[in-house]
C-alpha positions as CSV (number, residue, x, y, z in Angstrom):
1,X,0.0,0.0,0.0
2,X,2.9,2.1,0.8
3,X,4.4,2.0,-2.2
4,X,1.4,2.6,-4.1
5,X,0.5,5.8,-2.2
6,X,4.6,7.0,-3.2
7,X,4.2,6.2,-6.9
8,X,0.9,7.9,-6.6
9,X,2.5,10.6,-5.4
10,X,5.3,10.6,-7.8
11,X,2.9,10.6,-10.8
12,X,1.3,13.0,-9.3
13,X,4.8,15.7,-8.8
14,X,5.5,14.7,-13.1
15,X,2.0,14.6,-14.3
16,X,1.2,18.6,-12.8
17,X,4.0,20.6,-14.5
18,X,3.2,18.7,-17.9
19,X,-0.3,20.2,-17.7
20,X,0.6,23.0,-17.0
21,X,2.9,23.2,-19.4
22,X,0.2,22.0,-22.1
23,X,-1.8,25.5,-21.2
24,X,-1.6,27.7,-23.6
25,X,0.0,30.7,-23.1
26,X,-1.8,33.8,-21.2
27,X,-0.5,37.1,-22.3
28,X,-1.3,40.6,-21.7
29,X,-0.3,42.8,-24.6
30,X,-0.1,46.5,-23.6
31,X,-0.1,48.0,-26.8
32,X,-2.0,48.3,-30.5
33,X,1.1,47.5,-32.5
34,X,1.9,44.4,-29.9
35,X,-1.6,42.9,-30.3
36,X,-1.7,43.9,-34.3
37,X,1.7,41.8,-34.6
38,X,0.2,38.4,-32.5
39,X,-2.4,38.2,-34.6
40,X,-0.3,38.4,-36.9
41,X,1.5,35.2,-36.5
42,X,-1.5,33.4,-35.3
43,X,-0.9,34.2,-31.8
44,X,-3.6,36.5,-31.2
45,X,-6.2,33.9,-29.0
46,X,-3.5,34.1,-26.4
47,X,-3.8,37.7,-25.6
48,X,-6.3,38.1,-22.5
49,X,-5.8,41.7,-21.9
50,X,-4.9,45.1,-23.8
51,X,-5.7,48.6,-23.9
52,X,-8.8,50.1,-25.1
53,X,-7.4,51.7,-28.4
54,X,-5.8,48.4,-29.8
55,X,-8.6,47.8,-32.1
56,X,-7.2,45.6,-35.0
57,X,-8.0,43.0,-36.0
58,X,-12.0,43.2,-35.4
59,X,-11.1,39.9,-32.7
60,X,-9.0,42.3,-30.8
61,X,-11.9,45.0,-29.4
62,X,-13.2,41.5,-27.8
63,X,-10.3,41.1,-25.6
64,X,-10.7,42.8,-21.8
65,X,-9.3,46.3,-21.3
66,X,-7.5,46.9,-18.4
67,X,-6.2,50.4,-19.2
68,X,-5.5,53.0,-22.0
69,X,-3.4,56.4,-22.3
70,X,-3.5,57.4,-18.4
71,X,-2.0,53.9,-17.8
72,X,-3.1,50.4,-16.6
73,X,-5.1,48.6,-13.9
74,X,-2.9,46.3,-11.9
75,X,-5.6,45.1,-10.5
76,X,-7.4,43.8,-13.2
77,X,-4.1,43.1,-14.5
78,X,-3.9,40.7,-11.3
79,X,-7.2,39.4,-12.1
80,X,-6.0,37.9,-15.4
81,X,-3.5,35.8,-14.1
82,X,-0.7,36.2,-17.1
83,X,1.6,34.3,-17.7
84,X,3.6,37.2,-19.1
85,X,2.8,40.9,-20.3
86,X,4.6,42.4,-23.4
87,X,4.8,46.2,-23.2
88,X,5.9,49.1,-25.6
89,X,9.0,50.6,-23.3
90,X,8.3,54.1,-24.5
91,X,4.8,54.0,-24.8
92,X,3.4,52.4,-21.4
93,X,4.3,54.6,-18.2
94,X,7.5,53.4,-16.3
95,X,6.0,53.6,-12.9
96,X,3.5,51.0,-14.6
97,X,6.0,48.9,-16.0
98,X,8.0,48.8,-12.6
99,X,5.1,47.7,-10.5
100,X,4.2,45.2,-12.9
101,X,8.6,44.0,-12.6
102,X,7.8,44.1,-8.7
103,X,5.0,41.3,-8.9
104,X,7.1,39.1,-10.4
105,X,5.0,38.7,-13.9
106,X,7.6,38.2,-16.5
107,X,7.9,41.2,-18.8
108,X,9.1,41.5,-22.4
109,X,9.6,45.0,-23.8
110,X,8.5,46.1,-27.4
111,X,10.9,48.9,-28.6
112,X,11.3,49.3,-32.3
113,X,13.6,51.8,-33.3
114,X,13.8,51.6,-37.1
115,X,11.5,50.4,-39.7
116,X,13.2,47.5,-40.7
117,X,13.4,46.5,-36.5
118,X,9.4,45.3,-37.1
119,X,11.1,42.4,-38.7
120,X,13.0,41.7,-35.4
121,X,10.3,42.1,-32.9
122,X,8.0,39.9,-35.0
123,X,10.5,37.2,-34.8
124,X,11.2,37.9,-31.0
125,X,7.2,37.2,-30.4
126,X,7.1,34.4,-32.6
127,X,10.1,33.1,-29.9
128,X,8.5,34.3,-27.0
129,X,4.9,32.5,-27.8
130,X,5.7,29.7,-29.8
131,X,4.7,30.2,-33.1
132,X,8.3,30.5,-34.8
133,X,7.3,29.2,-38.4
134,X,5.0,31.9,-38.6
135,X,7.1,34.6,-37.0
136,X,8.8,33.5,-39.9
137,X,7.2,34.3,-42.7
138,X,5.5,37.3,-41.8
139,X,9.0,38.8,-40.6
140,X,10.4,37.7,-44.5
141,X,7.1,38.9,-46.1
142,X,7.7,42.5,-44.5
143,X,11.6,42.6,-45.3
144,X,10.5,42.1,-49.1
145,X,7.9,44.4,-49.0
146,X,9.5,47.3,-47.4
147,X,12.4,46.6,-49.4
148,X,10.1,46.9,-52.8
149,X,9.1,50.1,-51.5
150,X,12.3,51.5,-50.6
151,X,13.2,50.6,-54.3
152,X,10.5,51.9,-56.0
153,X,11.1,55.8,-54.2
154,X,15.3,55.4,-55.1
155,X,15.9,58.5,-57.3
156,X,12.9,60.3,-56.7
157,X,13.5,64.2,-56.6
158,X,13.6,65.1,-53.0
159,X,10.7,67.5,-51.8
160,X,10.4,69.2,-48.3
161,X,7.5,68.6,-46.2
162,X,6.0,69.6,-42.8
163,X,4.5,66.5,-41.0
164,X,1.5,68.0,-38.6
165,X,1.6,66.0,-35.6
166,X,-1.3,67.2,-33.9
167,X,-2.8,71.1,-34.8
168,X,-3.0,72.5,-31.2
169,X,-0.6,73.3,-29.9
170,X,0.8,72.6,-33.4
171,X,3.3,69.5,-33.1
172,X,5.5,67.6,-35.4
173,X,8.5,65.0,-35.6
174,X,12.2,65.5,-35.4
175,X,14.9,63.5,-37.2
176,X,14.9,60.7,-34.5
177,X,11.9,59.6,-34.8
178,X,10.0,57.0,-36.6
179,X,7.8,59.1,-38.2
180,X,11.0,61.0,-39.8
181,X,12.1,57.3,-41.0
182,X,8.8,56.9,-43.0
183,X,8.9,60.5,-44.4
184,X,12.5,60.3,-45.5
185,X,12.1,56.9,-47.3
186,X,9.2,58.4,-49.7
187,X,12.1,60.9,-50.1
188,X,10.7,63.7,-48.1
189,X,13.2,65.8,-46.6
190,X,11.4,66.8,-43.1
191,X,11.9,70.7,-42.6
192,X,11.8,70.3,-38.2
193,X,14.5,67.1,-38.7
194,X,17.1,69.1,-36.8
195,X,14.6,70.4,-33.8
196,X,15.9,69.4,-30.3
197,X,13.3,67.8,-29.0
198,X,11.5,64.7,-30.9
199,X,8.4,66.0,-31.1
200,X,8.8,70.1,-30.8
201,X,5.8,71.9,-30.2
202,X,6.1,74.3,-32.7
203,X,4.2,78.0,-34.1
204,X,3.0,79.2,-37.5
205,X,5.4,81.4,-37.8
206,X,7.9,78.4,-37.9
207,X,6.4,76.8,-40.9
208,X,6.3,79.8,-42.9
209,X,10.1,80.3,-42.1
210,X,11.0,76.6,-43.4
211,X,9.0,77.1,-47.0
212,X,7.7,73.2,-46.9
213,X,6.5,71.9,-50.5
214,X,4.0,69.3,-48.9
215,X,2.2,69.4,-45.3
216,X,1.1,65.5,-44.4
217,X,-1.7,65.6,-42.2
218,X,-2.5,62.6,-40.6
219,X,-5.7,61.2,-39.7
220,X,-6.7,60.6,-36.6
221,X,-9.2,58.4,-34.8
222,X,-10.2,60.3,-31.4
223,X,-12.5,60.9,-29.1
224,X,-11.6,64.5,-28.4
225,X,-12.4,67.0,-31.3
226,X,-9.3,67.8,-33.3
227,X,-8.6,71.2,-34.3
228,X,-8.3,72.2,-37.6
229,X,-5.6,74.7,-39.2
230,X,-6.8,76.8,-41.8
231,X,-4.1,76.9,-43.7
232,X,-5.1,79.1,-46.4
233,X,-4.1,82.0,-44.6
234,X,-0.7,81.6,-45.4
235,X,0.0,81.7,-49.1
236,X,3.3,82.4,-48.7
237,X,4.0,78.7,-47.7
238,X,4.8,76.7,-51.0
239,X,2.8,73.8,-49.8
240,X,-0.2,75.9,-49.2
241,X,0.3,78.5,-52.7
242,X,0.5,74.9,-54.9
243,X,-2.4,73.4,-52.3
244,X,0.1,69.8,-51.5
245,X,-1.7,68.6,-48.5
246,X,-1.2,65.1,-47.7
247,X,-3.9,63.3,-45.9
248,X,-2.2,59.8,-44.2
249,X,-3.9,56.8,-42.1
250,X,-2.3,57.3,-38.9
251,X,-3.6,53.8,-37.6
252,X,-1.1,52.5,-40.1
253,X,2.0,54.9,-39.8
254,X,2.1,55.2,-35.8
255,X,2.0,51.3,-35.2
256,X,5.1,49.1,-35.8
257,X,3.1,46.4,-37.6
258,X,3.0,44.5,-41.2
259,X,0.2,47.2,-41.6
260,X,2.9,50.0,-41.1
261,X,3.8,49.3,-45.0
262,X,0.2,49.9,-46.4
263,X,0.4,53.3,-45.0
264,X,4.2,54.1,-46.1
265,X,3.2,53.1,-50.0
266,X,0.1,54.9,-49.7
267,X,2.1,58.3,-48.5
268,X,5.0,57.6,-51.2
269,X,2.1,57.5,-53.6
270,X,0.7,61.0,-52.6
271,X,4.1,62.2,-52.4
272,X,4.6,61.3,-56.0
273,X,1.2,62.6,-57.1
274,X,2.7,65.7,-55.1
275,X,6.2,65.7,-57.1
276,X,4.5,65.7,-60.1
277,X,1.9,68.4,-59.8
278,X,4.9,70.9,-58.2
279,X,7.2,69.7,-61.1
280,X,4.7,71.1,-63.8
281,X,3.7,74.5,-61.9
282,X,7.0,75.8,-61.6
């Protein structure tokens, strides 16, 4: 009977951590691009918790929100029971990130910083869930795909453009940003590269003194009521005297996903449409 009850047992001490093992994986993804890029290597049905503006794919607004742009919940974060949360290390607050280090939860940070680095972090969650073969193919399929777009802008006649941030107070990107990577590969030389801040709050007056050919305006989705510029007031600025405004999808420029691409070819195309009309009024 004895040594029934101590095989039991020892069944018992192997069979538990193979379970557990079996689980899948519970993650909680603390930012759009991070959700956009499980789903995108099939991992997305692990994901248990996000923020409430990752909203692609249409699966992802299903998932429980646990926070958004004044931070997260650790108690509902608690309540999940992760078995690991992948954040955005400059997009998610630090105190945030800290408590979540001090409970012990393994962490894994998202922090892209050049266009061809989506390939990277795509294979790093294709590692970190599982789904390698996958991670794979999506990671090679962007490579190609950026790289055809990078091709297809060589040579292009270099224009300078103003990329509007937000309207008020007026906003916009410096050189070390990724926006400024995006703008520069559809051969856009960004007038506020050389600011000292990344994103310098910025006046009027400074726009007119920089003479940009194109102003890209991007779109957002928000719940607050965006300001508009009338522009027209300002003839004197190239971009407004030839009327090259650029609207862009900013749900596909801001988040370091696959998607990211769609919304750099689309830009490269207004840009071109842009060259073309400048070329033949002066």
């Amino acid at each position: 009977m004895l040594k029934r009850i101590v095989f039991g047992l020892l069944l018992f001490a192997v069979n538990v951590p193979q379970a557990l093992a079996d689980k899948p994986l519970r993650i909680v993804a603390l930012a759009p691009h991070i959700v956009e890029n499980l789903y995108a290597i099939g991992a997305g049905d692990l994901i248990v918790g996000t923020l409430d503006y990752a909203d692609y794919p249409q699966e992802a607004t299903k998932i429980e929100r646990i926070g958004g742009y004044n931070g997260i919940s650790i108690e509902k974060l608690l309540m999940l029971k992760p078995d690991m949360v992948i954040a955005w290390k400059s997009g998610n607050q630090a105190e945030d990130l800290a408590q979540i280090k001090r409970l012990g939860i393994e962490l894994h940070l998202s922090n892209p910083r050049s266009i061809e680095g989506v390939a990277k972090e795509i294979l790093k969650l294709g590692q970190l869930t599982g789904h390698i073969e996958q991670s794979k193919k999506v990671a090679e399929a962007f490579t190609v795909k950026l790289n055809a777009i990078k091709a297809a802008q060589h040579n292009k006649t270099m224009l300078t453009g103003f990329y509007q941030l937000w309207p008020e107070p007026m906003m916009t990107v410096s050189k070390n940003t990724w926006i400024n990577q995006l703008i520069e590969t559809c051969q856009v030389t960004n007038v506020f590269a050389d600011s000292d801040t990344d994103y310098p709050q910025i006046s009027i007056e400074n726009v007119i003194v920089t003479k940009p050919q194109v102003i890209i305006i991007p779109d957002e989705k928000s719940k607050r009521v965006i300001p508009t510029v009338n522009w027209q007031q300002w003839p004197e600025i190239p971009a407004v005297k030839y009327e090259q405004f650029i609207s862009v999808n900013a749900d596909l420029l801001h988040r370091f996903s696959p998607r990211m691409l769609d919304g750099l070819a689309q830009m490269c195309d207004k840009v071109e449409v842009s060259r073309k009309l400048i070329k033949s009024q002066l």
